[in-house]
N, C-alpha and C positions, 0 to 999 in steps of 0.2 A: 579413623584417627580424628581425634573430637578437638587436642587441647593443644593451645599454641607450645611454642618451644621454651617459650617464657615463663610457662605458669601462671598461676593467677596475677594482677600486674600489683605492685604496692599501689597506696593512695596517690592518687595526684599522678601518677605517673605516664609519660609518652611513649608509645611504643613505636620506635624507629627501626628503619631497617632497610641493606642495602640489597640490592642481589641483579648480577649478568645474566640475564634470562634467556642470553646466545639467540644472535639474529635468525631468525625465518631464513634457511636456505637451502639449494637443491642441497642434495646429500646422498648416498647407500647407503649410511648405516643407520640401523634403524630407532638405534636409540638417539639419535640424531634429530631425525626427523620432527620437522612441528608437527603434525598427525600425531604423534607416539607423544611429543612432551604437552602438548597443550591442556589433555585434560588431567595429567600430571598438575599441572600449575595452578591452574582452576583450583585440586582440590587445595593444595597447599595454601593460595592464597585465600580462597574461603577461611582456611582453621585460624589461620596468622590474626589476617584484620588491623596489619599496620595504622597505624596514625600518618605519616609518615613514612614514605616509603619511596628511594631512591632507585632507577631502574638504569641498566644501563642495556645498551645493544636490542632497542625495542624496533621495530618498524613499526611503519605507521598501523597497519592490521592488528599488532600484538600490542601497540597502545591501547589500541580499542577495547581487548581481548582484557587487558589488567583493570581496567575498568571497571571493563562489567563480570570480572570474576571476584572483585571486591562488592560488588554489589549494587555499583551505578551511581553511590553518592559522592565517590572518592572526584578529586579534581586535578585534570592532568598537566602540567605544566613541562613546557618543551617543545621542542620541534625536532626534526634532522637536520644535521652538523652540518649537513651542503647550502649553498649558499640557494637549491631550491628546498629546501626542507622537508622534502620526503625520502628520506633513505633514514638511516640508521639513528636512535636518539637515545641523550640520557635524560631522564625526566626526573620530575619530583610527582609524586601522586600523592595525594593530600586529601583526610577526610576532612571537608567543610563541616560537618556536625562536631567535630573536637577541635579545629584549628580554622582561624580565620586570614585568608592572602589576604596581605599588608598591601606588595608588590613583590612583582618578579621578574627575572629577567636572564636573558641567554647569552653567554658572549664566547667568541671564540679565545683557543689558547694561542693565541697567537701576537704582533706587533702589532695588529691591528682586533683590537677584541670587538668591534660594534660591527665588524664587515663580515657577514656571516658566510661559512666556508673558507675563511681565509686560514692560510697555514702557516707556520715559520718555526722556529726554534729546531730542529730537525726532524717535526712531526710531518711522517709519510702521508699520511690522510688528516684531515681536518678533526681536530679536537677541541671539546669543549668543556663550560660548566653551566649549571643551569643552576640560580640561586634563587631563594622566596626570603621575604621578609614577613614570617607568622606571629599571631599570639594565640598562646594557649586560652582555649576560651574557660577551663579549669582552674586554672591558677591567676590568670589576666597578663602572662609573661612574656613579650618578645621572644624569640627566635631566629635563627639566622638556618638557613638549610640550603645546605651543596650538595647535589649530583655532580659526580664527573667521572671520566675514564680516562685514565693517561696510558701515553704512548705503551705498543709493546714492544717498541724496538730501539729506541734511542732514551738513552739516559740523560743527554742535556736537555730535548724535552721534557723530560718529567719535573726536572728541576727546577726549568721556568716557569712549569705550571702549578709548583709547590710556589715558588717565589709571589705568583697571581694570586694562588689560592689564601696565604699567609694575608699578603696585603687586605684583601674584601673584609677579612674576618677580622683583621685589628683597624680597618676603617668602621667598619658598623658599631662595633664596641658594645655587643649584647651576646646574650650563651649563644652559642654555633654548636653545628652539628654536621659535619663532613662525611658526606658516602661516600664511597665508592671502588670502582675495579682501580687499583694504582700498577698493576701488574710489577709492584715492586712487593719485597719481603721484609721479615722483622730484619732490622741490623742495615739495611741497603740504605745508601745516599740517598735516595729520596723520601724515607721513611723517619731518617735521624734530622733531615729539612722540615720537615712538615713537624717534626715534634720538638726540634731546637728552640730553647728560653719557656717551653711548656707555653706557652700559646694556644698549643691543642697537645690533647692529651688522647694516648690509645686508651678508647670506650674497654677493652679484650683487658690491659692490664690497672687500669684504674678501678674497674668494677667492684663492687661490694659482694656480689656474688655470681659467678659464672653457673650456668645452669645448666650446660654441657663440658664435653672436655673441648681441650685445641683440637681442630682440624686442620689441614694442607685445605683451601677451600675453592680450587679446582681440581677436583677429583677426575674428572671429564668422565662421568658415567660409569665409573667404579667404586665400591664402596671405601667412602672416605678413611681416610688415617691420620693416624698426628703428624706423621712423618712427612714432612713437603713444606711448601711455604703457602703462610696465610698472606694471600695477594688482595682479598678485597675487605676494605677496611669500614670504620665507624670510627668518631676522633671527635672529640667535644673540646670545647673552650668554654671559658668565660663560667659566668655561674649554671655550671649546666653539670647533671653530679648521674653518675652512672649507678645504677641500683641495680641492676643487673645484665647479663650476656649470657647472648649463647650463638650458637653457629649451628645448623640445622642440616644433620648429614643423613637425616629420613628419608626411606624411598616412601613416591606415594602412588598407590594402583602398582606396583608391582616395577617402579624406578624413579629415574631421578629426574626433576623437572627442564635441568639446566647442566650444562657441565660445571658450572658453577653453583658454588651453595648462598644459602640466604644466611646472612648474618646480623644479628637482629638486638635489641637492647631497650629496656627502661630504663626511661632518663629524668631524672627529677630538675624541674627548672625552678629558676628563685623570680618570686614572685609576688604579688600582692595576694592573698584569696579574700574572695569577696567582695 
């Protein structure tokens, strides 16, 4: 399997893209298992070749691991959610040969965002967002880029972390571009937040052209279907114009890298060229 899920990319275009790559952990099953997903992911991220690329549930080994299965030029940005930072992370990975870090920075979801591992809003475990300030070195355009994962189990977390997420992106006041696991679905209060007054727009129904069909896009290691809910997102703002989507339900070597899929997008930004 040679060719991104994307196709060839229009001019000028960014290729962004979110995906839960499921933490490194004991397990039995063996589609589970990192041994069984890792050179799964390898190949998939070899084909992809994000610009841009949103990870969530990395440990610190499988940071390493996205790295250098992009290739080694990619730059990893992030830490783990604990207030020691190595356990579980959502990153941004960013090729420095198409995008240049402005600034970036990690803060928790919580009342207190700079104190790292801190909790509150009813999140059971520590959550975060992990934001960059890029320009396209193509176009010469700012950018705004969010990793995050919200809560799976409480819904006024989520909400207060749509309320954070909302705020960063109408304080910077340039095209944004929001990944990540929301483990919420189309039509859910946290979904109709994050999209209310069009602020950010779903990358999936604003597109110009979808280049797969809808998936449910945790399949958990079963061959994907439409039927389920699409829980992990892509969401732009500002002058930032979607050219095309797709959501990537390929097995690769013989399955699937993540119980979660990679959901992926060209994005045209406004910009000066030249």
């Amino acid at each position: 399997m040679s060719a991104s899920i994307l196709g060839e990319l229009p001019e000028h275009a960014l290729h962004v893209a979110t995906w839960n790559i499921r933490r490194r952990a004991p397990t039995a099953r063996r589609a589970d298992a990192w041994r069984t997903r890792a050179p799964r992911l390898r190949a998939a991220l070899r084909v992809e070749q994000p610009h841009v690329l949103a990870v969530q549930e990395a440990m610190p080994d499988q940071a390493t691991f996205v790295r250098e299965a992009l290739g080694g030029r990619h730059r990893v940005l992030g830490r783990g959610r604990s207030a020691s930072g190595g356990d579980e992370a959502c990153l941004l990975v960013v090729d420095e040969e198409r995008v240049e870090v402005l600034d970036w920075w990690q803060q928790a979801l919580s009342d207190a965002p700079d104190r790292a591992g801190s909790r509150g809003w009813g999140n059971v475990l520590p959550r975060v967002l992990v934001a960059a300030e890029l320009r396209d070195r193509v176009t010469g355009s700012p950018v705004l880029a969010i990793s995050t994962h919200l809560s799976l189990t409480s819904p006024r977390a989520r909400l207060r972390s749509v309320a954070a997420i909302r705020a960063l992106v109408a304080e910077r006041a340039m095209p944004a571009v929001v990944m990540g696991d929301l483990n919420a679905g189309e039509g859910s209060p946290t979904v109709r937040a994050l999209l209310e007054g069009e602020l950010l727009r779903d990358a999936w129904a604003s597109a110009d052209d979808r280049a797969t069909q809808r998936l449910a896009t945790r399949p958990a290691y079963r061959t994907p279907r439409e039927r389920g809910r699409r829980i992990d997102w892509i969401l732009v703002g500002g002058g930032a114009r979607v050219r095309r989507v797709a959501i990537d339900g390929r097995p690769f070597d013989g399955g699937w890298p993540s119980d979660h899929l990679g959901v992926h997008a060209a994005i045209e930004l406004v910009g000066a060229l030249g």
